[in-house]
N, C-alpha and C positions, 0 to 999 in steps of 0.2 A: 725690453729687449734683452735677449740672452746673449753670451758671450757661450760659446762650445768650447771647452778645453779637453784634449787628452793628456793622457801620460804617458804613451807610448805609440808607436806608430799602426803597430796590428790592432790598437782599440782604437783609432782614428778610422780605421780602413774597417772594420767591424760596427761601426758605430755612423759612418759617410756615405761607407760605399770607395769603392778603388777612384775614382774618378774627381774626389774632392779636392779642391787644390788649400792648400795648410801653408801654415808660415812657422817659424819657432819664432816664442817673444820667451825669454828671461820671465822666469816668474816676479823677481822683483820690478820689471818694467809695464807687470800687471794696472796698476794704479795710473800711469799715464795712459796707457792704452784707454783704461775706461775713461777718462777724462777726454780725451780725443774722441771717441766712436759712441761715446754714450750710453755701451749697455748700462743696464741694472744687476744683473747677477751673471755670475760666472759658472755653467753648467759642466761637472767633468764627468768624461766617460759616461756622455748621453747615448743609447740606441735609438736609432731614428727610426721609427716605423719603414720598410719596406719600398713603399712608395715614395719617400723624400729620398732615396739614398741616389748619391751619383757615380751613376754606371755610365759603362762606354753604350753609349746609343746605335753607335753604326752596326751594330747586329740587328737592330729593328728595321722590322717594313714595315 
């Protein structure tokens, strides 16, 4: 299991999509994080193929 980290907000929103909801965690509180949620690796400034990304739906019919 991955962890997705950015470093800034326009490559969270380039990398999610507008619609993804993010938290800020202190880089040094990376380590309990993983220990709580159990990823394996910490992914930064991943791009998500197109189709994973989270858009505002209510323009779809």
């Amino acid at each position: 299991m991955a962890l997705l980290a950015y470093t800034c907000m326009e490559l969270l929103v380039a990398g999610c999509g507008e619609q993804q909801p993010w938290v800020a965690i202190p880089v040094p509180e990376l380590v309990q994080a993983q220990l709580s949620a159990k990823f394996d690796v910490i992914a930064i400034d991943v791009l998500l193929p197109p189709e994973m990304l989270h858009t505002d739906n209510r323009d779809r019919s």
